[in-house]
N, C-alpha and C positions, 0 to 999 in steps of 0.2 A: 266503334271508337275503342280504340285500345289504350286501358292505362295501364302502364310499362309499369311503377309501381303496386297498383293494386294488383295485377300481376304475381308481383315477383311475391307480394302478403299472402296471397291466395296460394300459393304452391309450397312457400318457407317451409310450412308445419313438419312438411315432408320429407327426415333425413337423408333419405336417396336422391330427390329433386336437388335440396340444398345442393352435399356435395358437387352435384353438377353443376349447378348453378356457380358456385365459390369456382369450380375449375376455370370457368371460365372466364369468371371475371380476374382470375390472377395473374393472368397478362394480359397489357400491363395492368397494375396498379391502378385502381379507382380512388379516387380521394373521398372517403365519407366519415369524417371524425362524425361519432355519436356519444352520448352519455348511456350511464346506465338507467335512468327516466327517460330515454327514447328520442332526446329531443338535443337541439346542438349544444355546441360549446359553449362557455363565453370567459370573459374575464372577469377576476372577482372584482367584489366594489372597492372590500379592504385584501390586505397585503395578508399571502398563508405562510406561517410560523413554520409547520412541520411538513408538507408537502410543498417544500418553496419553490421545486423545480418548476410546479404550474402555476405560480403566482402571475403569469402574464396570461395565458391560455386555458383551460381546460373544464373540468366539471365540478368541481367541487367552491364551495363557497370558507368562509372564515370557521364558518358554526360545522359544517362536514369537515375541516381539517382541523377543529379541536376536537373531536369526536375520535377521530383515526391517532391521534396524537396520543388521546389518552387508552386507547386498545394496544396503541405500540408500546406504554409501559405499564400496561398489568400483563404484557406477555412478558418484557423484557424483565419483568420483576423475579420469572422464575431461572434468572439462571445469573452465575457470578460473573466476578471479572473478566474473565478467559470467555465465558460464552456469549457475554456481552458484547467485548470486542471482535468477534468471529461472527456471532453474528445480527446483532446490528443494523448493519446495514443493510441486508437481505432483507430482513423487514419489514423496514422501512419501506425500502422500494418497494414488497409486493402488494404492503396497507396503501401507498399512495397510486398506486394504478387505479384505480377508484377514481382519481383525481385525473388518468389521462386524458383528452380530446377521442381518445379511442378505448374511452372504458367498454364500452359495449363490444367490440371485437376482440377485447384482451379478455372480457368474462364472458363472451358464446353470447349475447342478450340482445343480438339484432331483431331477434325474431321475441315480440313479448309473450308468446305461448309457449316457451321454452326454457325452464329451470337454469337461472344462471346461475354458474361457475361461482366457487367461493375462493379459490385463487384463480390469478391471471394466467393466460397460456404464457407459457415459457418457450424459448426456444431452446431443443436438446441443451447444447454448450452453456448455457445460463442453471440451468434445473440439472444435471451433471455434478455442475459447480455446490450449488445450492444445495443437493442433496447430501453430497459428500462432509460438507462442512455443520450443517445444520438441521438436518433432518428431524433431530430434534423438535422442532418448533412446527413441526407440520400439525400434528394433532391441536396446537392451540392456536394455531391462525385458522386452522377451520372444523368444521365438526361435518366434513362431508364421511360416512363410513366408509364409501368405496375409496376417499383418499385414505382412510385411516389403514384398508385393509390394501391397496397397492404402497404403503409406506416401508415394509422391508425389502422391497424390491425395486432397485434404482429404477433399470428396466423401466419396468410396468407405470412407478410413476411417474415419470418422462413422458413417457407415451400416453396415460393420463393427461397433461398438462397441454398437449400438443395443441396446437390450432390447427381446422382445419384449413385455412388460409393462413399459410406460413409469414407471406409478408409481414401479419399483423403480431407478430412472438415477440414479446417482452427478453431483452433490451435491444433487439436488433431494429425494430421500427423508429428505433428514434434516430438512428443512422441514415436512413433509406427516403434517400432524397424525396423524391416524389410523392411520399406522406407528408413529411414535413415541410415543405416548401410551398409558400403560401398561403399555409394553413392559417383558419380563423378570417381569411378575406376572400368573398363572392369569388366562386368558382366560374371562370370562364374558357371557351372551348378554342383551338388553335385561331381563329378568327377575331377575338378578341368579345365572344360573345356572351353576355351574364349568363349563370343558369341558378335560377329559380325556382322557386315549386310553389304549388297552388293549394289552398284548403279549400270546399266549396261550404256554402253559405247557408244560399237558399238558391230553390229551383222551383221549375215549371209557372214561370213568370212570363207575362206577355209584354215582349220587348221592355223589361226594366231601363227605365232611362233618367232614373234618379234615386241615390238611395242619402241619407239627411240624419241628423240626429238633431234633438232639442236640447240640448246642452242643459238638464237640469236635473243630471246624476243618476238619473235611472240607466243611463246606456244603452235607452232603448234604439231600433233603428224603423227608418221609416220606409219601405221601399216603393216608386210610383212606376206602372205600370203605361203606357204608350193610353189605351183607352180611357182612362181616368181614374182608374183606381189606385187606393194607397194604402199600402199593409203595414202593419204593428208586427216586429219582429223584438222578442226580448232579447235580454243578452245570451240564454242557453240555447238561442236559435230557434225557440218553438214559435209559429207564426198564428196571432189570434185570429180565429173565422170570422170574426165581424173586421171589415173595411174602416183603417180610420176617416177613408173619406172617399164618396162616390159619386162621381159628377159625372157622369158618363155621358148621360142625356143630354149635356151638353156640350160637351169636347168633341168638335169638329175633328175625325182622322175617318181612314178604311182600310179591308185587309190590302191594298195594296202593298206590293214589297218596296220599301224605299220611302213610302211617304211619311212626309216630313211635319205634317200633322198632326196635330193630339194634346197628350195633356205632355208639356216640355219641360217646365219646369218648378222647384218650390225650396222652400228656406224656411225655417224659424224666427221671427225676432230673436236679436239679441237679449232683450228683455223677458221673451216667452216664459219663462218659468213665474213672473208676475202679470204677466197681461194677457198671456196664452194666446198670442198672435202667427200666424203663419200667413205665407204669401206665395201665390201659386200661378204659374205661366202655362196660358193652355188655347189652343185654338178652336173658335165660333165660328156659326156662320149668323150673319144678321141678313137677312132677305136673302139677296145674291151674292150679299156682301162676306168674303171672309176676312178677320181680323183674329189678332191677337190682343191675349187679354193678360190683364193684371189683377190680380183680385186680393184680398186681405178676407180671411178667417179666422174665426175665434175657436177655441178646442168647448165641446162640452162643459159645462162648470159639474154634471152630475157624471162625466164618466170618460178620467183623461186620454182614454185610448181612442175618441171619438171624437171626431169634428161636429160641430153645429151647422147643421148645412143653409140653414134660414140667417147665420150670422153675416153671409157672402157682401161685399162692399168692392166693387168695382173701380180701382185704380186707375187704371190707365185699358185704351182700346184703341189699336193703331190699324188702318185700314192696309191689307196684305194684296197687292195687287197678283201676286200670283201662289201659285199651292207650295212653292218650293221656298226655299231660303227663311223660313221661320225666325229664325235664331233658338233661344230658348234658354237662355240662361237667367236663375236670377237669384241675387245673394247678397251678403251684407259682409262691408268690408271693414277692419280694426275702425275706420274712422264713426260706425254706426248706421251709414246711409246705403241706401236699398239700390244696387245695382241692378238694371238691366240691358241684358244682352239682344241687340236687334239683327235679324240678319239685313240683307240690299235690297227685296222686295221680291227676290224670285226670276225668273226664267235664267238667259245668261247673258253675261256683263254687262250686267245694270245696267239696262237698256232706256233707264226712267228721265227723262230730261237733258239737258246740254251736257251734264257731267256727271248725272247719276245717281238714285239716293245717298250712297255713300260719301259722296266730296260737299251734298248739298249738306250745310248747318239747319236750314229750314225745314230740312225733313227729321222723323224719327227714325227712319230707316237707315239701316247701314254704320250703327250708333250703340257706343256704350253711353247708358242714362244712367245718371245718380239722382235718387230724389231723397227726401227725409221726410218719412212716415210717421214720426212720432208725435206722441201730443195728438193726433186727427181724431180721438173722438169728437170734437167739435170742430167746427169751422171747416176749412179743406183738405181734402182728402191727403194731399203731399205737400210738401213744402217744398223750395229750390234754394238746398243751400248755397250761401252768401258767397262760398269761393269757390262755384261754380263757373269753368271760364270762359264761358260764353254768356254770361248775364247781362254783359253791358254791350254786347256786340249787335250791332242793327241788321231783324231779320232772321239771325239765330234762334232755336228754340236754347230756352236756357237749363231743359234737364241735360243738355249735350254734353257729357263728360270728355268723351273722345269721338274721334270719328274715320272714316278711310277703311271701314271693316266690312266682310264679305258677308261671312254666317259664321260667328264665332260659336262652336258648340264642345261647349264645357271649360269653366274659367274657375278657376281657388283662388283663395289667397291663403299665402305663407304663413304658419305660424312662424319659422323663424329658428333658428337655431335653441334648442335645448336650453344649452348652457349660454352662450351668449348673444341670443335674440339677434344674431345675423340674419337678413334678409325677410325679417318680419315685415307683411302687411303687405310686398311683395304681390301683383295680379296679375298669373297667367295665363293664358288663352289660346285652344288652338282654334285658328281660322283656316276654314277649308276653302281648296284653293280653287281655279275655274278647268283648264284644260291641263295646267303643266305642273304645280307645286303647292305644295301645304306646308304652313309656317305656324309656327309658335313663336308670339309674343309677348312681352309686359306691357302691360297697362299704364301707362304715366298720363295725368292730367292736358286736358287741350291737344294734347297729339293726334296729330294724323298717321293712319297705318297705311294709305298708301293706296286701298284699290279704289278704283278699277283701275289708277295709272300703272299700278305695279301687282304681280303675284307675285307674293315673294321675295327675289331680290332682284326680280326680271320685270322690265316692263312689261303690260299689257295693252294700254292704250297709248300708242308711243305719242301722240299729239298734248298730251296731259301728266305723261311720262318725262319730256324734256321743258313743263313748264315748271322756270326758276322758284314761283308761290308755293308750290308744292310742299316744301321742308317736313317729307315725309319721316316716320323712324322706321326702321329697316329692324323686320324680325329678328330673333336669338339664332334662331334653327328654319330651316325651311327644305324639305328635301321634295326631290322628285318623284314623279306619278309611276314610275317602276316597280318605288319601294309601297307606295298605297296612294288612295287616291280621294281617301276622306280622313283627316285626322279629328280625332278624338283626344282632346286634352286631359289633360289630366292630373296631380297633385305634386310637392315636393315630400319628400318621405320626410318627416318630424315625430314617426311615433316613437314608441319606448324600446318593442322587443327586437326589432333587430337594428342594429347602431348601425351597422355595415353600410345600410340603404340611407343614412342622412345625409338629407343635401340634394339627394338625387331628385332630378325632373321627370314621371315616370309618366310614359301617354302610349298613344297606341294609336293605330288607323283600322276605321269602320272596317272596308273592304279588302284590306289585304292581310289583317287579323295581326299584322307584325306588331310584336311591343317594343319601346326603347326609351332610353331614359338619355339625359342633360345634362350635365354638372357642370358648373363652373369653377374655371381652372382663375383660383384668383392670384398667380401672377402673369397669366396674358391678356383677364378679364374673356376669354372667351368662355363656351361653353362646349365641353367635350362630349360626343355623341359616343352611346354602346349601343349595342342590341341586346333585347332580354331574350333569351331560347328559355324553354321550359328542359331543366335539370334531365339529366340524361343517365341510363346504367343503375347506380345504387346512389344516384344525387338525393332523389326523392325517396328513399326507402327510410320514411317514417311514418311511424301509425297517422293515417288520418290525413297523409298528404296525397295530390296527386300530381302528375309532369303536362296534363293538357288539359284544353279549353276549345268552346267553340268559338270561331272564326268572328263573326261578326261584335266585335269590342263596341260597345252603345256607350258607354261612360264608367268614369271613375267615382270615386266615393271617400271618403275617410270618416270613421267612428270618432266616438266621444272622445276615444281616449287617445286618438292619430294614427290607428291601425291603416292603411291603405287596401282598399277593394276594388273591383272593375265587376261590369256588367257585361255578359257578352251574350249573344244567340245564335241558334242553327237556324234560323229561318227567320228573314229580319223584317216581319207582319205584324202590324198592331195584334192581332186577333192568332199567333204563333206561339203554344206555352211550352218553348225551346227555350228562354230564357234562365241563366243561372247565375249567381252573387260568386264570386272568387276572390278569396283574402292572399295577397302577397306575402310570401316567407321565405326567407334567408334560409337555406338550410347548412350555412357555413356557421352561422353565428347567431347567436338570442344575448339577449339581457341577460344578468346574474336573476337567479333567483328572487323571486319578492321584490325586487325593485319597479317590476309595472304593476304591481299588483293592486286593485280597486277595490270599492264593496259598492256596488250597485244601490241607491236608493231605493225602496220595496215600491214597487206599481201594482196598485189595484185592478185586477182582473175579473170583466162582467163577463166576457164572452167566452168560449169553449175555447182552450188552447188545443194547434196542429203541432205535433210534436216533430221534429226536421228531419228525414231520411234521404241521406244521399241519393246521387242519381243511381238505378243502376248500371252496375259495369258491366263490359262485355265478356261473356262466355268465353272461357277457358281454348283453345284447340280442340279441334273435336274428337279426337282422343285423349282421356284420362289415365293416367298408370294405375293399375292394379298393386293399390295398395292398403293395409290392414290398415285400419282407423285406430287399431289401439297401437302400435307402433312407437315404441319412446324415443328418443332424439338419441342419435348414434355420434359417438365421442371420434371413433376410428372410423378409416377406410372402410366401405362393402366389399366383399368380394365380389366377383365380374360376376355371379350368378343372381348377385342381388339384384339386377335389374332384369326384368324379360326384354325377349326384340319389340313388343309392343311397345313397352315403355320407353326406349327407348329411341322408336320412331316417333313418339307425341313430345321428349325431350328435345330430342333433334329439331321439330319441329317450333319449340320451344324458343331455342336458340340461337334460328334464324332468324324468330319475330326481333330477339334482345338483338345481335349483331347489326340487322337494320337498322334498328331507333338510332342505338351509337353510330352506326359509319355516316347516318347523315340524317337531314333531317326530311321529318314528316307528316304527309297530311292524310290524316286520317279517314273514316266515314262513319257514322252513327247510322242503323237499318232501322230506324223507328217508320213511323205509318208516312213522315214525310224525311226526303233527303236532306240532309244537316251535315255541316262539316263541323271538324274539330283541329285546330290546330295543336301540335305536342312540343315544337320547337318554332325557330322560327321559320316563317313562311316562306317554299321555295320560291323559286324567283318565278317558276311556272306555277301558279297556283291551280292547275287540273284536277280535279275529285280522284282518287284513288279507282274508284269504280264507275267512273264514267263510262253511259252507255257506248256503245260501239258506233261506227259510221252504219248508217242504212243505206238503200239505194232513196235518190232522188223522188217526191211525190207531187205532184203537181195538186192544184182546188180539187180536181176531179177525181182523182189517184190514178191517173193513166196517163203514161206519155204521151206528148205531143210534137207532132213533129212541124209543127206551125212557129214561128218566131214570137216569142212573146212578146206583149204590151210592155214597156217602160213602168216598171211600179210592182209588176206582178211578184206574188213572193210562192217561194213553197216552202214545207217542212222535210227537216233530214238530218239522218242520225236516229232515230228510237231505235235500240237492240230488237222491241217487242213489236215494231212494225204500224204502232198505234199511229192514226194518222190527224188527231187531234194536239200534237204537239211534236216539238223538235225544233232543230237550229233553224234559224232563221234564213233564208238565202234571197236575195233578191234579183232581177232583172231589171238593170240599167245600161244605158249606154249599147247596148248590142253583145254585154253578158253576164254569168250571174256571177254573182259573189253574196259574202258574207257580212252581216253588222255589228259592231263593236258594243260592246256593252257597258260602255259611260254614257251616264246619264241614262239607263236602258232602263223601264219602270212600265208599269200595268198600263200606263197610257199610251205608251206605243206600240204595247206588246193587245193592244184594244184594237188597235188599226189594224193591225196584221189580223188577228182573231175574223175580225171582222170581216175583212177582203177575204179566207177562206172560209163565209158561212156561217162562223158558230158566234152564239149569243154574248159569250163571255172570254176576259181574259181572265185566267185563272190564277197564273204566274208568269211572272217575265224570268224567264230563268237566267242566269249568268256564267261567268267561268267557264264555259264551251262544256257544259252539264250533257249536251247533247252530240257530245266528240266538236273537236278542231275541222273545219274548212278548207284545212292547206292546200288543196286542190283547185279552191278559187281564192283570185283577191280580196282584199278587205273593200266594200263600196263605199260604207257609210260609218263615219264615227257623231261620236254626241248627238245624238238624235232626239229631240225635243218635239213633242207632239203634244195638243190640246186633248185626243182621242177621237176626235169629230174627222177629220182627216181622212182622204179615201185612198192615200197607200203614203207610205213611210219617206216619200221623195216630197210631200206636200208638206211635212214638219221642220224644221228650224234642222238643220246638220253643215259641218266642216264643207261639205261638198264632194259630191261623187269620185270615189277612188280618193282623196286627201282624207288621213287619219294618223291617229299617233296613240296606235297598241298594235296588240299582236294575237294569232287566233286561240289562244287559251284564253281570249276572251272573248269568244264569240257569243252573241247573244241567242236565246232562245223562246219558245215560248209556250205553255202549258191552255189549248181550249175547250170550250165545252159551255153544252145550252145549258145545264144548269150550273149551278154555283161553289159546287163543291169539288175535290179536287179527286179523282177516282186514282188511288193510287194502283 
């Protein structure tokens, strides 16, 4: 996994590398306004007196431009009329570069281990001028010696001032279109696509699929973990050893990839910080029975980083006819009452009675529920609030808030516009869709969302599709299974530090790792769709950022204080600690100074604090330049000998990684002990591993060709580089020849049947994304392939039908076997 930024950190230090680096990025022009504190622009809160050029833009605040104000006249104090008016304004301007959107390139301070500049680079014709007129004033605008001792020499200190990247020379940068044009608003690439950058959080989590805060001023975050676990994260990122909650033993999930099982979801009361209440969604199994559970927890009274685990009160338990379609959401919205999110029962298209769990009101399944928890130390457990709108309806259940929903996974609500509480209280959700489309929508009372008659904005079951009762709402967004094929909902941005992002609707899809965001355009009332790519070139070149992420997006989050985060993973296993936290950031624009600023309540700590260490990055090219570690930072040009051919061939090599990222985008790989992907921009529209094994020759059960017609059903393995004949693509024999199976719906259960018909004990993985090379040589036979596991070949499971499918073979399915349990990489 390559990050382009931490990259470019790890080589800066290096005056030789730099220059080359700056060479190349000087055509064209990269847009990266930074400050001299490393971090972006913004605008001030109040209006600047004496740097008023950046009153709309730049780095400085009211308090930094009285500070500059008063250093411009204890200098101008030494000199009279004549020198006043001469110079003046030279001054001025060079004390308010401090103030530009490009402080940091006009004083050398990209790189924070590098002594910045006490004036701005000049370009000649500006420092020419300057020098001529005022040279004077050089010794008291800075106490650098070496300007003191290039100061009788125009020359020298010209050539002193220069920038190594000329575009960025004070005053010609503020002419030069393509700096300034658009600056201060979300950088986007010819396509119309956001660029973003990433901080990471926390890591080495097993499938993070919820992270929550208690809303009661510590900032603390809570993150839960697919198997049952739930971690205490302070606000400095250090995560306590002791589990605030561990229910493991109970939390029906397995390592399968894809299942949909486990501990799904949790919330704080509103009230928590007096009642210490929590509530938490997570899958049982009772005898043969699996269900989902609703439960209510109390935190420790003797130690608030810890759940009482004997406090557990069981809500609600709804019988799960099948392992898939959970739902999993559950939360509390402006009005106080405890939402839950159900999915339709599992297999596909809600195959459960005349219309379905989702159209039926008598079921809980397929069903946003409100109920009202408060008050239940005594008497029952929930209440059904009074303008719930199915209370008086014959036959309804009355926690039914809404209904017509497939498996909604992951729903917020709006805080609401900052300043004028627009679109508070607001409930979005994305539902994931069956064979064609995944839609985000709001949540409004009694409505129906439509399935199983409609995915989307298409029908599904056209019999129930064309019935007039229906008076369905028609999602916000709904896009096609090209662009991904499980969404993952996710928040409106209402934090503090970067304004750029309010309003936006930002979510992402499980399986095709694409992010994008929503907005609504309020004079045609729609909402207008972008794509996020992760920041490309020098977007991300600030301390502590990075431009990618792993592939599989599990869920969204937002902190205490409405910061926006996502969860994502390289191997998507309950039982995979590929999982990592990632905070969204503007690197066009931040809040002014001190205006998000908090003071954390103090939390009492019993357990041993784990202090947070990024993941690590990946190694350098395999060649290093030979270069002196003690080396200061070089003002001028090297001469051509200052590079050797070595170095020059690992720069080169250097430069090809940077020209990649930019001309387009890409998917990376992580070589840990399992294969993981990482997405850096957005997702090609082929999403094949970078290093995907090669095609092999054809293996049959036996490993020897046959020259007899195979049985109907029969599969092999093919594709391993390494020749191993316990895994590979999947191929099957149907109809009179073989082809290849698609990998929707493609999961350890099917990938059990296959395992099985070739001899070995176990499926270890169902592998996806044509992991084991593309097929193009034969047809697609089999798409959405739904199997129990019991099954004696992959034509006995629930599928579209022989040769009918709708993908394409970088999605060929594959599969990983072996008699024992472990995965022999």
């Amino acid at each position: 996994m390559l990050y382009c930024c931490d990259l470019l950190g790890r080589v800066w230090h290096s005056p030789i590398i730099r220059l080359y680096l700056l060479a190349f990025f000087i055509a064209p022009v990269f847009l990266h306004p930074q400050c001299l504190d490393f971090k972006p622009p913004f605008k001030p809160q109040d209006d600047l007196q004496f740097c008023a050029m950046y009153r709309n833009f730049g780095c400085c605040d009211s308090a930094k431009d009285k500070e500059l104000m008063a250093k411009f006249y204890k200098i101008m104090d030494n000199f009279d009329y004549y020198g006043y008016a001469s110079c003046a304004g030279y001054v001025q301007d060079l004390l308010c570069q401090e103030c530009s959107p490009y402080a940091a390139h006009l004083f050398d301070a990209e790189d924070p281990s590098t002594p910045i500049r006490t004036l701005p680079g000049l370009c000649p014709d500006y420092c020419s001028q300057f020098w001529l007129k005022c040279r004077s004033t050089i010794t008291l605008l800075s106490d650098d010696p070496q300007l003191a001792e290039a100061e009788p020499d125009q020359d020298r200190f010209c050539q002193h001032l220069e920038l190594e990247d000329p575009d960025y020379c004070y005053p010609h940068l503020l002419s030069n279109e393509q700096l300034t044009q658009n600056l201060g608003r979300v950088r986007a690439d010819p396509e119309g696509c956001l660029q973003l950058c990433l901080e990471e959080i926390a890591n080495g989590l097993r499938n993070p699929l919820a992270m929550v805060y208690a809303n009661d001023g510590t900032h603390r975050f809570f993150i839960a973990e697919q198997v049952g676990l739930v971690w205490t994260y302070l606000p400095d990122r250090s995560k306590l050893e002791k589990p605030f909650l561990n229910i493991t033993k109970a939390v029906l999930t397995s390592p399968w990839e894809g299942d949909e099982r486990g501990f799904l979801g949790m919330t704080f009361h509103p009230n928590y910080k007096y009642n210490r209440k929590l509530y938490v969604y997570y899958s049982v199994e009772i005898g043969f029975d699996e269900r989902i559970r609703i439960s209510e927890f109390r935190v420790s009274p003797s130690d608030m980083n810890v759940v009482d685990h004997g406090s557990e009160r069981i809500i609600l338990e709804v019988d799960e006819p099948a392992s898939n379609h959970n739902g999993g959401m559950v939360m509390f919205a402006d009005d106080g009452y405890l939402y839950i999110f159900t999915g339709d029962g599992g297999m596909a298209g809600d195959p459960f009675g005349k219309y379905g769990n989702s159209q039926n009101k008598s079921a809980l399944l397929g069903k946003v529920l409100r109920i009202d928890v408060d008050d239940n130390d005594r008497g029952p457990l929930y209440r059904i609030p009074s303008d719930n709108p199915f209370v008086h309806e014959r036959g309804a259940r009355p926690e039914v808030y809404a209904y017509g929903v497939r498996n909604m996974w992951r729903c917020s609500v709006d805080r609401g516009d900052p300043l004028t509480k627009e679109g508070k209280g607001r409930i979005f959700c994305g539902d994931v869709g069956q064979n064609k489309f995944e839609e985000i929508d709001i949540i409004e009372k009694g409505r129906n969302y439509g399935w199983r008659a409609k995915e989307g904005f298409s029908c599904y079951d056209k019999k129930l599709c064309t019935n007039s009762s229906l008076d369905d709402v028609l999602p916000i967004y709904a896009y096609p299974h090209k662009m991904g094929k499980s969404v993952t909902g996710g928040y409106v941005y209402r934090g503090c530090e970067y304004p750029n992002l309010n309003g936006m609707y930002i979510f992402g899809d499980f399986m095709s790792g694409r992010m994008m965001t929503l907005q609504e355009n309020k004079n045609t009332g729609q909402w207008d769709y972008h794509e996020i790519c992760m920041g490309m070139g020098l977007t991300c070149a600030f301390p502590g950022l990075i431009n990618n992420y792993y592939q599989y997006i599990i869920s969204f989050a937002e902190d205490e204080a409405g910061e926006l985060y996502f969860m994502s993973t390289g191997v998507p296993s309950a039982t995979s600690p590929t999982g990592v936290v990632y905070k969204l950031v503007d690197p066009s624009r931040r809040a002014p100074p001190r205006q998000c600023h908090y003071d954390p309540l103090p939390v009492r700590v019993k357990s041993k604090l784990i202090k947070f260490k990024p993941k690590e990055r990946v190694e350098l090219p395999t060649k290093q330049p030979n270069l002196s570690p003690q080396e200061e930072p070089v003002r001028s040009h090297p001469t051509e000998s200052a590079v050797s051919e070595s170095d020059k061939d690992w720069l080169q090599e250097l430069m090809d990684i940077l020209k990649e990222q930019e001309a387009a985008a890409v998917t990376t790989t992580l070589p840990p002990t399992t294969t993981t992907t990482t997405t850096t921009t957005k997702p090609p529209r082929n999403t094949r591993r970078k290093n995907r094994r090669k095609k092999g020759k054809h293996r049959l059960e036996n490993g020897s060709a046959s020259a007899a017609v195979p049985q109907n059903g029969v599969v092999r393995l093919a594709g391993d580089e390494q020749g191993r004949d316990d895994r590979g693509r999947v191929e099957i024999f149907a109809n009179g020849e073989w082809g290849t199976v698609c990998d929707d719906l493609w999961n350890t259960k099917n990938a059990a049947v296959v395992c099985r018909q070739l001899g070995f004990r176990f499926a270890l993985k169902a592998s996806k994304h044509s992991e084991f090379g593309e097929g193009k040589s034969l047809r697609i036979l089999l798409d959405d392939v739904q199997c129990e596991g019991t099954e004696e070949s992959l034509l006995g499971c629930q599928h579209t039908g022989v040769g009918m499918h709708n993908c394409a073979h970088y999605e060929d399915a594959g599969v990983i076997c072996g008699n024992s349990d472990y995965v022999d990489a």
